[in-house]
N, CA, C and O atoms as CSV, one atom per row, in Angstrom:
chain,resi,resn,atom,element,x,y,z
A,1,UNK,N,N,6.566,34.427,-12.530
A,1,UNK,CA,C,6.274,33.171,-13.144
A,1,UNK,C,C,6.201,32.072,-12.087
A,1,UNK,O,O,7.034,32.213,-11.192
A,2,UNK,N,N,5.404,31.018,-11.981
A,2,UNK,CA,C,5.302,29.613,-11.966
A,2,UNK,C,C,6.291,28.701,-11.700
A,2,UNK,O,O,6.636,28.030,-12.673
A,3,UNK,N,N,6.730,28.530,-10.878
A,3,UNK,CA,C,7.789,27.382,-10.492
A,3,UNK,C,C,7.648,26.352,-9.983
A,3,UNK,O,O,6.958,26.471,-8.970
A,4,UNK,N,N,8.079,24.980,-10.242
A,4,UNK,CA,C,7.666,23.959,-9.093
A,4,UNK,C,C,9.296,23.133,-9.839
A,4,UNK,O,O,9.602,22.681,-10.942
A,5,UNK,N,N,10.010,23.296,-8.465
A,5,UNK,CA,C,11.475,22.542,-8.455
A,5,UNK,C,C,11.377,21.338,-7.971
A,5,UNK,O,O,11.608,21.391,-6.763
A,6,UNK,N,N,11.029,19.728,-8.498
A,6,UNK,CA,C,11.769,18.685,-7.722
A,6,UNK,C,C,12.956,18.352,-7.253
A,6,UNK,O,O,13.935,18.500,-7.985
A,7,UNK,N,N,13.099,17.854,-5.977
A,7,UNK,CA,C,14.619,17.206,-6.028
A,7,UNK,C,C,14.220,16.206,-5.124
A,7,UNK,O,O,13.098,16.174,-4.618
A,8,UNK,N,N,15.312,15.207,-4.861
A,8,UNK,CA,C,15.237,14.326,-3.655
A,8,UNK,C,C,15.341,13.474,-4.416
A,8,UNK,O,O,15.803,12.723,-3.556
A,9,UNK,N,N,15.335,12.579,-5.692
A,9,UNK,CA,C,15.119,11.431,-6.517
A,9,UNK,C,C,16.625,10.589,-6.314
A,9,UNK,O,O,17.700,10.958,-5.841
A,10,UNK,N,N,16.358,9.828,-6.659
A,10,UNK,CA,C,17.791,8.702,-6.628
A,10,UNK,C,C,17.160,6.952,-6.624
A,10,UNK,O,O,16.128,6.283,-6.669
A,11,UNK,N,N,19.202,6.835,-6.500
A,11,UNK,CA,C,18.314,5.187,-6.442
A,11,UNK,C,C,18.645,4.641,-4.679
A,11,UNK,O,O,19.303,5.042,-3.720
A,12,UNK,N,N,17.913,3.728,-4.947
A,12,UNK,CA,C,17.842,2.855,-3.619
A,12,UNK,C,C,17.568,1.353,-3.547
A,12,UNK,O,O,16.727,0.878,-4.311
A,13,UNK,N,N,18.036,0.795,-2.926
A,13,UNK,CA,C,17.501,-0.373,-2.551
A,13,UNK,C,C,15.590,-0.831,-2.237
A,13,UNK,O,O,14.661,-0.132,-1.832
A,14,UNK,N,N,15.654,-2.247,-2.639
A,14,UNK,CA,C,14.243,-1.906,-2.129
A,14,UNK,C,C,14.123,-1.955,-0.383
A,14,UNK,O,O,15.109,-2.364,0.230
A,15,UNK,N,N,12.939,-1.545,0.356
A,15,UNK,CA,C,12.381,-1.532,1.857
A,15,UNK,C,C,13.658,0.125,2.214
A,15,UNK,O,O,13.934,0.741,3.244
A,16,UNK,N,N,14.061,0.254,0.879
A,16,UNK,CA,C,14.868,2.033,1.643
A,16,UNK,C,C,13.945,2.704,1.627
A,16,UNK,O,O,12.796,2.396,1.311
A,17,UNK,N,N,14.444,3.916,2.043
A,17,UNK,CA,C,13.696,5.657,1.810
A,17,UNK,C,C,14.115,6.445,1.208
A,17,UNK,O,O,15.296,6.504,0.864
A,18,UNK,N,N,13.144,7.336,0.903
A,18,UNK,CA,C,13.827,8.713,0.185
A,18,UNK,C,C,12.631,9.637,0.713
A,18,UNK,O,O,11.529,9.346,1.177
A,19,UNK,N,N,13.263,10.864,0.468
A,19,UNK,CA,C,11.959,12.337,0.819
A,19,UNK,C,C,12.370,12.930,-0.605
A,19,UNK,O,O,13.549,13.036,-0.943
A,20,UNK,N,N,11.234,13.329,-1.458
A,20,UNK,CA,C,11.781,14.158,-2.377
A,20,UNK,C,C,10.866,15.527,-2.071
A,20,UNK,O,O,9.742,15.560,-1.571
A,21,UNK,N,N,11.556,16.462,-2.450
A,21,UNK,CA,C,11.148,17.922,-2.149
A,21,UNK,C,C,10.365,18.706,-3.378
A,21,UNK,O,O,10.981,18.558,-4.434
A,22,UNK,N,N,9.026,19.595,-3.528
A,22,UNK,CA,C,8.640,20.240,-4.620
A,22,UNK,C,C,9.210,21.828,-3.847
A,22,UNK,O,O,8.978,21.819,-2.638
A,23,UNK,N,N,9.848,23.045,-4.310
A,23,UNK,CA,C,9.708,24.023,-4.158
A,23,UNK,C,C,9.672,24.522,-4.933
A,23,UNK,O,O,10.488,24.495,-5.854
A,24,UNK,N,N,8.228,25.485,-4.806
A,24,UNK,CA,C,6.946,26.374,-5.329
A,24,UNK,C,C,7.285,28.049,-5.207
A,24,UNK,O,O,7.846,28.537,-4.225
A,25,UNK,N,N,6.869,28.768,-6.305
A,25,UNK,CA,C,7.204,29.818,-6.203
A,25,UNK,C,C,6.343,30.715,-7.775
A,25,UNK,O,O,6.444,30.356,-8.948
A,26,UNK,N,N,5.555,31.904,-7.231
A,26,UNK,CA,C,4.932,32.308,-8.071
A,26,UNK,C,C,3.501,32.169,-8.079
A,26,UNK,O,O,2.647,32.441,-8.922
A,27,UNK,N,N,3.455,31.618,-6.789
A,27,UNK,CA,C,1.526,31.552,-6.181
A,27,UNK,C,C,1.688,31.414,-5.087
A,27,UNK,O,O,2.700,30.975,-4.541
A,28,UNK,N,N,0.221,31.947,-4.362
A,28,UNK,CA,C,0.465,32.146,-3.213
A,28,UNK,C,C,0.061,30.484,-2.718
A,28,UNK,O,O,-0.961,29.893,-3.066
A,29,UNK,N,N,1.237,29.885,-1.751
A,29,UNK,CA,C,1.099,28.777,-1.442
A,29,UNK,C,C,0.037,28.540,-1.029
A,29,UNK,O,O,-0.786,27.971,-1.747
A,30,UNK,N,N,-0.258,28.923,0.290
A,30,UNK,CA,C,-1.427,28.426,1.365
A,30,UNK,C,C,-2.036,28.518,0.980
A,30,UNK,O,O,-2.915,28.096,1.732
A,31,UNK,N,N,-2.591,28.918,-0.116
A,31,UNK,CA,C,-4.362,28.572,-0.638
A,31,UNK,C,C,-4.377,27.259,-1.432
A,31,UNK,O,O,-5.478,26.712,-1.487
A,32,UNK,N,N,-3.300,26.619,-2.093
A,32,UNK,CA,C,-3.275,25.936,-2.960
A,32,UNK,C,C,-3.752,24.501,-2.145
A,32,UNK,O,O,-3.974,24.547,-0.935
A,33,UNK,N,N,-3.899,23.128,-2.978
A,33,UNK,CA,C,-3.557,21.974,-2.788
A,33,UNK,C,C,-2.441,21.510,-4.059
A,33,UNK,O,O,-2.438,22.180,-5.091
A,34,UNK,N,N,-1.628,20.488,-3.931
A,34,UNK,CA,C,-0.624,19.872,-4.397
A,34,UNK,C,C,-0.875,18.230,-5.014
A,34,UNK,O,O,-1.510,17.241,-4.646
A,35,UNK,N,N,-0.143,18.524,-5.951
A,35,UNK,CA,C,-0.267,16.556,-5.779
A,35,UNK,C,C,1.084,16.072,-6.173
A,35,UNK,O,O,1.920,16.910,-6.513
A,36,UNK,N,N,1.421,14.652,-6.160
A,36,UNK,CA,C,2.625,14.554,-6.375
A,36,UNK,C,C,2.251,13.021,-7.709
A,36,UNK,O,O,1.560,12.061,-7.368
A,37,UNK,N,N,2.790,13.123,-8.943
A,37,UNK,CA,C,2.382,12.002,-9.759
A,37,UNK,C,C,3.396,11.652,-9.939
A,37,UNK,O,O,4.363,12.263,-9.482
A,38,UNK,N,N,3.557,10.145,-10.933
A,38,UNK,CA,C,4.477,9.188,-11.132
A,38,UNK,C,C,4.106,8.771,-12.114
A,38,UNK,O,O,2.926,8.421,-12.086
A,39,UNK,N,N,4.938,8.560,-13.606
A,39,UNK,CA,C,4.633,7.990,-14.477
A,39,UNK,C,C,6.109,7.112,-14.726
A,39,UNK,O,O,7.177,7.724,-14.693
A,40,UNK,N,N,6.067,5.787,-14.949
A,40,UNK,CA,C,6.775,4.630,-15.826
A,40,UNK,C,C,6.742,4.261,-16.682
A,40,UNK,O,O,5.763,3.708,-17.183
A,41,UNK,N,N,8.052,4.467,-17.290
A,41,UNK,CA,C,7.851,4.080,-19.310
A,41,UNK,C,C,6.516,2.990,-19.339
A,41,UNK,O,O,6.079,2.206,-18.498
A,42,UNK,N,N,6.095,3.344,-20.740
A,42,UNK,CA,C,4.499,2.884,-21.291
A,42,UNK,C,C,3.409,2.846,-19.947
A,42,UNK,O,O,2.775,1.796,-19.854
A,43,UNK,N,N,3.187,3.704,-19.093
A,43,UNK,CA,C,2.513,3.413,-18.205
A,43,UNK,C,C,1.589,4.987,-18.343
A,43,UNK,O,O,1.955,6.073,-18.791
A,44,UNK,N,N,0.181,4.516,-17.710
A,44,UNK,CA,C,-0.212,6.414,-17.897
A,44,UNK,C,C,0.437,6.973,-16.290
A,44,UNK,O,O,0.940,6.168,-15.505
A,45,UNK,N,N,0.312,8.554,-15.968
A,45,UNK,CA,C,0.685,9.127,-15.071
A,45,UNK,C,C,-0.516,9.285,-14.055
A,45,UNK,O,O,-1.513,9.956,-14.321
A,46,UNK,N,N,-0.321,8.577,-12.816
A,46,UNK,CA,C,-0.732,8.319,-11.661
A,46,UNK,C,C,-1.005,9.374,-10.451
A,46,UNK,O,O,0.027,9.877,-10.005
A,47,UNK,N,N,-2.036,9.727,-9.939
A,47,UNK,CA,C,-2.010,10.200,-8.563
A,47,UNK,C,C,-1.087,9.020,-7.592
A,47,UNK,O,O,-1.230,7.840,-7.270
A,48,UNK,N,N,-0.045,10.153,-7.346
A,48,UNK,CA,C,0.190,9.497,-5.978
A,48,UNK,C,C,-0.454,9.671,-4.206
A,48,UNK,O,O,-0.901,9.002,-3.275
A,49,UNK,N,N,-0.125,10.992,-4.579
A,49,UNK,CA,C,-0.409,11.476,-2.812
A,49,UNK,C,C,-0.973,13.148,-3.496
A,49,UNK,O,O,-0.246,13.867,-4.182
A,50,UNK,N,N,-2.295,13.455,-3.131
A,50,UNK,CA,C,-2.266,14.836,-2.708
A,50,UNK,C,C,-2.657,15.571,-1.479
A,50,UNK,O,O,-3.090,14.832,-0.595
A,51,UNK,N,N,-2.608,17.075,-1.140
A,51,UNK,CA,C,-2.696,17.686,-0.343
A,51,UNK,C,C,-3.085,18.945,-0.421
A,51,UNK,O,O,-2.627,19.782,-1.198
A,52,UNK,N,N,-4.365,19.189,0.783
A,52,UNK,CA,C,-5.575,20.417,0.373
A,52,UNK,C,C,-4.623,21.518,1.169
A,52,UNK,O,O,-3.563,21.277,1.748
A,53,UNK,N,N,-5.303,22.805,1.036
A,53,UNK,CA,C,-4.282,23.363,1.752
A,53,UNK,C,C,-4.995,23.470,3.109
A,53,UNK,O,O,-4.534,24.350,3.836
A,54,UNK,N,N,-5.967,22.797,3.576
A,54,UNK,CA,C,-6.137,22.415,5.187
A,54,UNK,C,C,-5.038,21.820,5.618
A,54,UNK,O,O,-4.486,22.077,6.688
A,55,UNK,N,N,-4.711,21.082,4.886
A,55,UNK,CA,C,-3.843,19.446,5.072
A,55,UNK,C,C,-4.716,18.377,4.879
A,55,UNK,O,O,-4.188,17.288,5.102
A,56,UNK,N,N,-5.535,18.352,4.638
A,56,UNK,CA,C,-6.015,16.653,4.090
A,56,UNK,C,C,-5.289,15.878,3.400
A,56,UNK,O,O,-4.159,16.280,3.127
A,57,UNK,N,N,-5.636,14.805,3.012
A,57,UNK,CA,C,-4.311,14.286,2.397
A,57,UNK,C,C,-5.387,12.649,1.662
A,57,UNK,O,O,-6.307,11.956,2.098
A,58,UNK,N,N,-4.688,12.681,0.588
A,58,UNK,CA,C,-5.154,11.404,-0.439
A,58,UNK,C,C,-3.822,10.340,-0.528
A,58,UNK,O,O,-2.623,10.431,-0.264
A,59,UNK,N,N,-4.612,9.415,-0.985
A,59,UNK,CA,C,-2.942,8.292,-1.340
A,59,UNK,C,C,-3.381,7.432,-2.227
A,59,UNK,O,O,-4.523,7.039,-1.990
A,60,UNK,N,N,-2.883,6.999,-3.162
A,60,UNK,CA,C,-3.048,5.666,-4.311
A,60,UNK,C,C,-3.162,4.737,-2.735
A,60,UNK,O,O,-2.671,4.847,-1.611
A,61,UNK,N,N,-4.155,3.759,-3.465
A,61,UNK,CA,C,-3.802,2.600,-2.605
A,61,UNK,C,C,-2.597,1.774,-2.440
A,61,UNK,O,O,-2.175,1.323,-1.375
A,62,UNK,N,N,-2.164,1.647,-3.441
A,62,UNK,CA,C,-0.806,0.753,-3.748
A,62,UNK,C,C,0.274,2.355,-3.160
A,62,UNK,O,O,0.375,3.026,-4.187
A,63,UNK,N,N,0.735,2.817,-2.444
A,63,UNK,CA,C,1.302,3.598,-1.214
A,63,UNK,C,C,0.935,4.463,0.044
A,63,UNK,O,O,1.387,5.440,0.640
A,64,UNK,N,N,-0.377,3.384,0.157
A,64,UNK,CA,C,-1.091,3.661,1.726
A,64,UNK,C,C,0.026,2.868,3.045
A,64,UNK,O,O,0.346,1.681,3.100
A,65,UNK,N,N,0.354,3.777,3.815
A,65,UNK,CA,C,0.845,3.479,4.737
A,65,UNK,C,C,2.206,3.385,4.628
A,65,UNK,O,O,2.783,3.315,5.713
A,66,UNK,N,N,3.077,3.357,3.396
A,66,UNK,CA,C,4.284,3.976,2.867
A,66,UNK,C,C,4.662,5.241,2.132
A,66,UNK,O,O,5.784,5.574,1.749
A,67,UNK,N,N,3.928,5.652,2.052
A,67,UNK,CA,C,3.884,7.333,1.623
A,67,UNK,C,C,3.518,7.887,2.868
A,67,UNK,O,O,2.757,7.411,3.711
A,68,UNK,N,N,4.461,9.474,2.896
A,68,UNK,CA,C,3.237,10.416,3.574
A,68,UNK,C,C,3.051,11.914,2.871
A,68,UNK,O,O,3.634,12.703,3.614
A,69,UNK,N,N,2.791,12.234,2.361
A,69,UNK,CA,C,2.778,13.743,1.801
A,69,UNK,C,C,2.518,14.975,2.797
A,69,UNK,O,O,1.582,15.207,3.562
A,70,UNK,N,N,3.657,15.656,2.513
A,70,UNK,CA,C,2.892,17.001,3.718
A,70,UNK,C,C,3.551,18.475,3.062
A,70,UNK,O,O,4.110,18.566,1.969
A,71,UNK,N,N,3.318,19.591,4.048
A,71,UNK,CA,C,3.772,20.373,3.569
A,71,UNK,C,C,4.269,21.682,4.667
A,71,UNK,O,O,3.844,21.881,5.804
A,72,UNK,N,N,5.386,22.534,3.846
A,72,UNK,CA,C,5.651,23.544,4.959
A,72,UNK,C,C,5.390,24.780,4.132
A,72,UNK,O,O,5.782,25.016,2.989
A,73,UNK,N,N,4.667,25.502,4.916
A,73,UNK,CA,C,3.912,26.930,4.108
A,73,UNK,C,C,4.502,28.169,4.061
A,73,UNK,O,O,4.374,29.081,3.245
A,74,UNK,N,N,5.553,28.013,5.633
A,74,UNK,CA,C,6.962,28.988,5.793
A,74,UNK,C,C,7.604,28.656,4.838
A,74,UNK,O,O,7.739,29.558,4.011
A,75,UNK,N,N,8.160,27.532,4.549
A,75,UNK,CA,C,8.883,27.425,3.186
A,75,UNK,C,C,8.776,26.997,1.475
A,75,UNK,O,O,9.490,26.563,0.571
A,76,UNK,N,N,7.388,27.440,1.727
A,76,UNK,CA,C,6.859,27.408,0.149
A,76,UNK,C,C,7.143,25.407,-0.350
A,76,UNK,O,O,7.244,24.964,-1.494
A,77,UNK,N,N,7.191,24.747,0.743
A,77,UNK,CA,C,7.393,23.395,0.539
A,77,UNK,C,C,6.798,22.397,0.392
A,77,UNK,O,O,6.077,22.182,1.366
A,78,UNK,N,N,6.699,21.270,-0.751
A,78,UNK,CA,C,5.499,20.428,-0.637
A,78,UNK,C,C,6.541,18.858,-0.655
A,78,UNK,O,O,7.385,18.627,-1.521
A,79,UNK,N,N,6.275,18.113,0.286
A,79,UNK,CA,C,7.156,17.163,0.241
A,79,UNK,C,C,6.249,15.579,-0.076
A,79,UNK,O,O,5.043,15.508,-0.312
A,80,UNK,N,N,7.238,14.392,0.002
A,80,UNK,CA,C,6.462,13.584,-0.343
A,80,UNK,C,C,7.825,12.419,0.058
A,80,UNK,O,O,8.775,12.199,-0.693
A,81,UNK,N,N,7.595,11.748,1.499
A,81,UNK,CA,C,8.107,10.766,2.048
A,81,UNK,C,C,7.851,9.525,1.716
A,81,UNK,O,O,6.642,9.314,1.615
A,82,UNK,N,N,8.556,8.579,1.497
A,82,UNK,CA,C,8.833,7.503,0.889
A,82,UNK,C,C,9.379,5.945,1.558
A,82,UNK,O,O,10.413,5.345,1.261
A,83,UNK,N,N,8.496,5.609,2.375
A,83,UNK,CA,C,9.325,4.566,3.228
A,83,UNK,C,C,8.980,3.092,2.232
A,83,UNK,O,O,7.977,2.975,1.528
A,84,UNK,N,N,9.940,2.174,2.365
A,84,UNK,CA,C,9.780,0.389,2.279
A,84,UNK,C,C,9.131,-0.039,0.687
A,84,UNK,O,O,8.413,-0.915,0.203
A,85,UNK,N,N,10.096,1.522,0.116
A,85,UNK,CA,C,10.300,1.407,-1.200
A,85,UNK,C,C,10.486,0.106,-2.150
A,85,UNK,O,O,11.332,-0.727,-1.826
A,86,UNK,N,N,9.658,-0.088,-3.389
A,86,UNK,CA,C,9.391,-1.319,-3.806
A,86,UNK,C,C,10.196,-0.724,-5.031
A,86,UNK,O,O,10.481,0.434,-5.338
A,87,UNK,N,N,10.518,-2.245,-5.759
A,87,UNK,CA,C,11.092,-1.574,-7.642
A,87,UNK,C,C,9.548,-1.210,-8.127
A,87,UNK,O,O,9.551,-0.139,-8.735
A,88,UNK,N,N,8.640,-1.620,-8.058
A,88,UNK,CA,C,7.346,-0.920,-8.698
A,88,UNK,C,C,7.068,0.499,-8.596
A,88,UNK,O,O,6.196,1.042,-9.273
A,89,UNK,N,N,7.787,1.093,-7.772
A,89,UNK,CA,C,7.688,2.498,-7.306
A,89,UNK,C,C,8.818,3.157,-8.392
A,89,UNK,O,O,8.874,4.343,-8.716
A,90,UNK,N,N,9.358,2.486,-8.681
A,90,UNK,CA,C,10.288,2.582,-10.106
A,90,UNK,C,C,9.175,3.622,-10.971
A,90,UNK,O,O,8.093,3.259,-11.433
A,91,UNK,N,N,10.083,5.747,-11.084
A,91,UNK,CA,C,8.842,6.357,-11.876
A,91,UNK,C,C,9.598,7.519,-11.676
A,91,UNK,O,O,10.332,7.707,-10.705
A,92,UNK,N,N,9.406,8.336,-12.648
A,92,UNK,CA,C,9.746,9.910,-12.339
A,92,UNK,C,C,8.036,10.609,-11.886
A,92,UNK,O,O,6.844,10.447,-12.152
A,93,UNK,N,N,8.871,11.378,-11.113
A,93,UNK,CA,C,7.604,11.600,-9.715
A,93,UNK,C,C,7.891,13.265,-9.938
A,93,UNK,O,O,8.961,13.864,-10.051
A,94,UNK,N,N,6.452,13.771,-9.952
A,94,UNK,CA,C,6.383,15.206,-10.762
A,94,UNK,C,C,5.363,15.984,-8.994
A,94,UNK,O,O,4.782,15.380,-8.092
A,95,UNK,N,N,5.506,16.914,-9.140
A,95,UNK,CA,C,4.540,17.712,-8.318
A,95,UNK,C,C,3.937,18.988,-9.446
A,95,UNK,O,O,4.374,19.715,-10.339
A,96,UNK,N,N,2.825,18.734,-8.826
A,96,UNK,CA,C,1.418,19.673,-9.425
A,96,UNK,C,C,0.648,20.481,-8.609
A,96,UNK,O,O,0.220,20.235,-7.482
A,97,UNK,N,N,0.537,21.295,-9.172
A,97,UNK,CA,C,-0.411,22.441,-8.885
A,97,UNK,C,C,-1.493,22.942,-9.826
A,97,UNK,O,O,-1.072,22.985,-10.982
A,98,UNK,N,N,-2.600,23.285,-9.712
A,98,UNK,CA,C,-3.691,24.061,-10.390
A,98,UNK,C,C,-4.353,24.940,-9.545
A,98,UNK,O,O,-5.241,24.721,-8.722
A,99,UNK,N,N,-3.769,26.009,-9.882
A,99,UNK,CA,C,-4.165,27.414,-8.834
A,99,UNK,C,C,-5.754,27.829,-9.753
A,99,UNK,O,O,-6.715,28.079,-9.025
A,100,UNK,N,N,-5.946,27.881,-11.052
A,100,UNK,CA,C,-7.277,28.053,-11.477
A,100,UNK,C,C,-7.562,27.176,-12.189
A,100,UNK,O,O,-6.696,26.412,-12.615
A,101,UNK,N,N,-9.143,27.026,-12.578
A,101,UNK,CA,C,-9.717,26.244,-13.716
A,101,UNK,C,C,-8.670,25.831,-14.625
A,101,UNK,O,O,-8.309,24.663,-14.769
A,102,UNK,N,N,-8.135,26.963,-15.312
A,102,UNK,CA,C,-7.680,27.132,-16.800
A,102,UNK,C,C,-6.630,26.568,-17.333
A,102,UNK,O,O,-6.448,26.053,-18.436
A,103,UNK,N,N,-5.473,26.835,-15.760
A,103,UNK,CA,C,-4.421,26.653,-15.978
A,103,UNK,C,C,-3.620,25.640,-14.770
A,103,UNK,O,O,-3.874,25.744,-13.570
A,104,UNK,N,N,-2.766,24.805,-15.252
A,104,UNK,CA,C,-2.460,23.618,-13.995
A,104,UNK,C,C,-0.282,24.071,-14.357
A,104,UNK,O,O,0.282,24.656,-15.282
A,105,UNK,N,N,0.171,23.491,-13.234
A,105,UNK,CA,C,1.626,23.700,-13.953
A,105,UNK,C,C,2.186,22.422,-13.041
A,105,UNK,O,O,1.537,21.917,-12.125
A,106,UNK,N,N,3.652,21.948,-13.511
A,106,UNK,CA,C,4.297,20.997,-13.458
A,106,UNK,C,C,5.604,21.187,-13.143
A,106,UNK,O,O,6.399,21.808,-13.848
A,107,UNK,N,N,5.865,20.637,-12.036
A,107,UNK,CA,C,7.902,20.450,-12.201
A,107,UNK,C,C,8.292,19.655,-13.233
A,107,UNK,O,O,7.567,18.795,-13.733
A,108,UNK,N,N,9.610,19.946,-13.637
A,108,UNK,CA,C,10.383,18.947,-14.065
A,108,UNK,C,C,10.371,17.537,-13.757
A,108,UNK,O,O,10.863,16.769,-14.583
A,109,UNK,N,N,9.854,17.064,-12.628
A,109,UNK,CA,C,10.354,15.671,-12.385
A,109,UNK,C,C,11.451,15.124,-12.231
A,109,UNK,O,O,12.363,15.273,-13.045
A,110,UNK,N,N,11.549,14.411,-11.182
A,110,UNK,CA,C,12.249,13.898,-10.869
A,110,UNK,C,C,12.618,11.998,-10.648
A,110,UNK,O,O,11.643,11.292,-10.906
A,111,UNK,N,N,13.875,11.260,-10.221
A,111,UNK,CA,C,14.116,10.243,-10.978
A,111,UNK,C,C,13.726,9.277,-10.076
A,111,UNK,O,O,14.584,9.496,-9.221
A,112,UNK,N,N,13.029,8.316,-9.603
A,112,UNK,CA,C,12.891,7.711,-8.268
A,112,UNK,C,C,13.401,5.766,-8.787
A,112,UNK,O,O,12.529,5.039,-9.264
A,113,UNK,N,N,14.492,5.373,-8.630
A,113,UNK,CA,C,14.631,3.934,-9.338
A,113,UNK,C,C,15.062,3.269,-7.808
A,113,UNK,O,O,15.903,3.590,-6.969
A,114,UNK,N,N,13.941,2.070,-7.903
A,114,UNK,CA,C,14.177,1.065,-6.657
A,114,UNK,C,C,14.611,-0.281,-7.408
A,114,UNK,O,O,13.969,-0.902,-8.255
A,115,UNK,N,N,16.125,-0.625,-6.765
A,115,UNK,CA,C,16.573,-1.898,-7.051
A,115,UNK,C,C,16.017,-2.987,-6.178
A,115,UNK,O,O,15.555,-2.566,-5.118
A,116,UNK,N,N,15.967,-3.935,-6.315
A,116,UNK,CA,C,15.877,-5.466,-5.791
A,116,UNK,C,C,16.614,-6.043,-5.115
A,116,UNK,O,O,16.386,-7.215,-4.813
């Protein structure tokens, strides 16, 4: 089966950091690309950052140059770095995968709250 574990979420101050971690299991990584979304009560759910499995890499504009998304393929790992954290970044932050057409799958999500 299909796994995608978040962790890394918490709170912080704002201009802190956090890294939160996706680990994947049940496809073969290196072929995949990843993405990492964010949704906030009444808000729809957002691309944040994704990643091809070249390594290319996408970003919302509103976390260009404070995000970085990457990944480790030895460890089935898809991460998603977090610098000069705003409360707008205030969101549970999910990682995704769609290995075919048909079918896409989801972590749990995780909690990301920036204070002021």
């Amino acid at each position: 089966q299909v796994q995608l574990v978040e962790s890394g979420g918490g709170l912080v101050q704002a201009g802190g950091s956090l890294r939160l971690s996706c680990a994947v299991s049940g496809i073969t990584f290196s072929i995949n690309a990843f993405g990492w979304y964010r949704q906030a009560p009444g808000k729809q759910r957002e691309l944040v950052a994704r990643i091809s499995s070249g390594r290319s890499t996408n970003y919302a504009d509103s976390v260009k140059g404070r995000f970085t998304i990457s990944r480790d393929n030895a460890k089935n790992t898809v991460y998603l770095q977090m610098n000069s954290l705003k409360p707008e970044d205030t969101a549970v932050y999910y990682c995704k995968v769609k290995p075919t057409l048909y079918v896409e799958y989801w972590g749990q999500g995780t909690q990301v709250t920036v204070s002021s």
